[in-house]
C-alpha positions in Angstrom: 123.0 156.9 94.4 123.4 153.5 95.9 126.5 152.6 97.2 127.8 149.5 95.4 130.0 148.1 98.3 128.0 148.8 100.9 124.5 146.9 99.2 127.2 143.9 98.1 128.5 143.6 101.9 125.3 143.5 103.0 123.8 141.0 100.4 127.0 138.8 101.3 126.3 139.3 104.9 122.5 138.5 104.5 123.1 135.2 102.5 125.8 133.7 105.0 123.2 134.7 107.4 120.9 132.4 105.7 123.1 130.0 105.2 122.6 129.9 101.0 125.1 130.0 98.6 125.9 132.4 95.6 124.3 129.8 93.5 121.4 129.1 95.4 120.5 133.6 95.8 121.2 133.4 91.8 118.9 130.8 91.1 116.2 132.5 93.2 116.7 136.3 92.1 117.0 134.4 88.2 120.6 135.5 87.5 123.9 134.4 87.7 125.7 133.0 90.3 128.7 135.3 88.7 126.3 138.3 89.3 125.9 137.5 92.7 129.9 137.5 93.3 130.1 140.8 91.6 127.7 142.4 93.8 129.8 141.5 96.7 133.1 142.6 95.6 131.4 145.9 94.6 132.4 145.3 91.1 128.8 146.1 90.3 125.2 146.0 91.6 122.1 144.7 91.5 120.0 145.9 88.3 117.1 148.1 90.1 114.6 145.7 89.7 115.8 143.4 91.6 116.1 145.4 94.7 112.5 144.5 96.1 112.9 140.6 95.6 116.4 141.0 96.9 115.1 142.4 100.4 112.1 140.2 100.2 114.6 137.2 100.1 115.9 138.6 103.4 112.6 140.2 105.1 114.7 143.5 105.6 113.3 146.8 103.6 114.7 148.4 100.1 115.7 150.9 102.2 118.1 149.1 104.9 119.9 147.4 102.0 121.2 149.8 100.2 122.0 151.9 103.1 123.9 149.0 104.3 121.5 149.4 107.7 119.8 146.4 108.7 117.7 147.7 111.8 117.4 145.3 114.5 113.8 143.8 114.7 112.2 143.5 117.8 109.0 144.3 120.4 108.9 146.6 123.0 105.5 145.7 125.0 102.7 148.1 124.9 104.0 149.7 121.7 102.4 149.8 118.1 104.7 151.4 116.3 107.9 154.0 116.3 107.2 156.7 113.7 110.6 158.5 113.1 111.0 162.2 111.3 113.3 164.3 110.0 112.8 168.0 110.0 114.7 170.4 107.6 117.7 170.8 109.3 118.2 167.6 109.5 117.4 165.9 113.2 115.7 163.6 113.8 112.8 162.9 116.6 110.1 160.0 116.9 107.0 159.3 118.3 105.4 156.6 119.9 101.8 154.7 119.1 100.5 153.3 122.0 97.1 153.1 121.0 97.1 148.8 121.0 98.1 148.9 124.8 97.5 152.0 126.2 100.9 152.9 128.6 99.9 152.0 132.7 
């Protein structure tokens, strides 16, 4: 279930980020700018559908907004990619792809 205050902080968050206002997200998601403000105060939530053109607005995945996560972007030289799992108990472990720049 997705947590309603958690994806409204972070939709608030994203969009003072971008500097753009209630309005301006509302006309670009094609709802209200009164949507919008519910969202935020976690008096309700985006409709489902609108979750992939919501993180597309903000290059950040489904995923990270409605866990409230926004992961921090960045490179780390020499690496493709950081794959992590989780196995049944629930920890975690990752791997790493070096197979662009192989390690020195």
């Amino acid at each position: 279930m997705m947590n309603q205050y958690v994806t409204g902080a972070v939709i608030k968050q994203l969009r003072e980020e971008n500097n753009m206002t209630q309005f301006q997200l509302a006309n670009k998601l094609g709802v209200s700018d009164k949507a919008i403000s519910k969202w935020e105060t976690g008096k309700g939530y985006p409709d489902i559908t609108l979750l992939e053109p919501i993180a597309d607005i903000f290059s950040i995945s489904v995923t990270e907004l409605i866990s409230g996560n926004a992961e921090a972007r960045f490179k780390i030289s020499g690496v493709k990619k950081i794959l992590f799992y989780c196995n049944k108990d629930g920890m975690f472990y990752s791997t790493i792809d070096h197979s662009i720049c192989p390690r020195d």
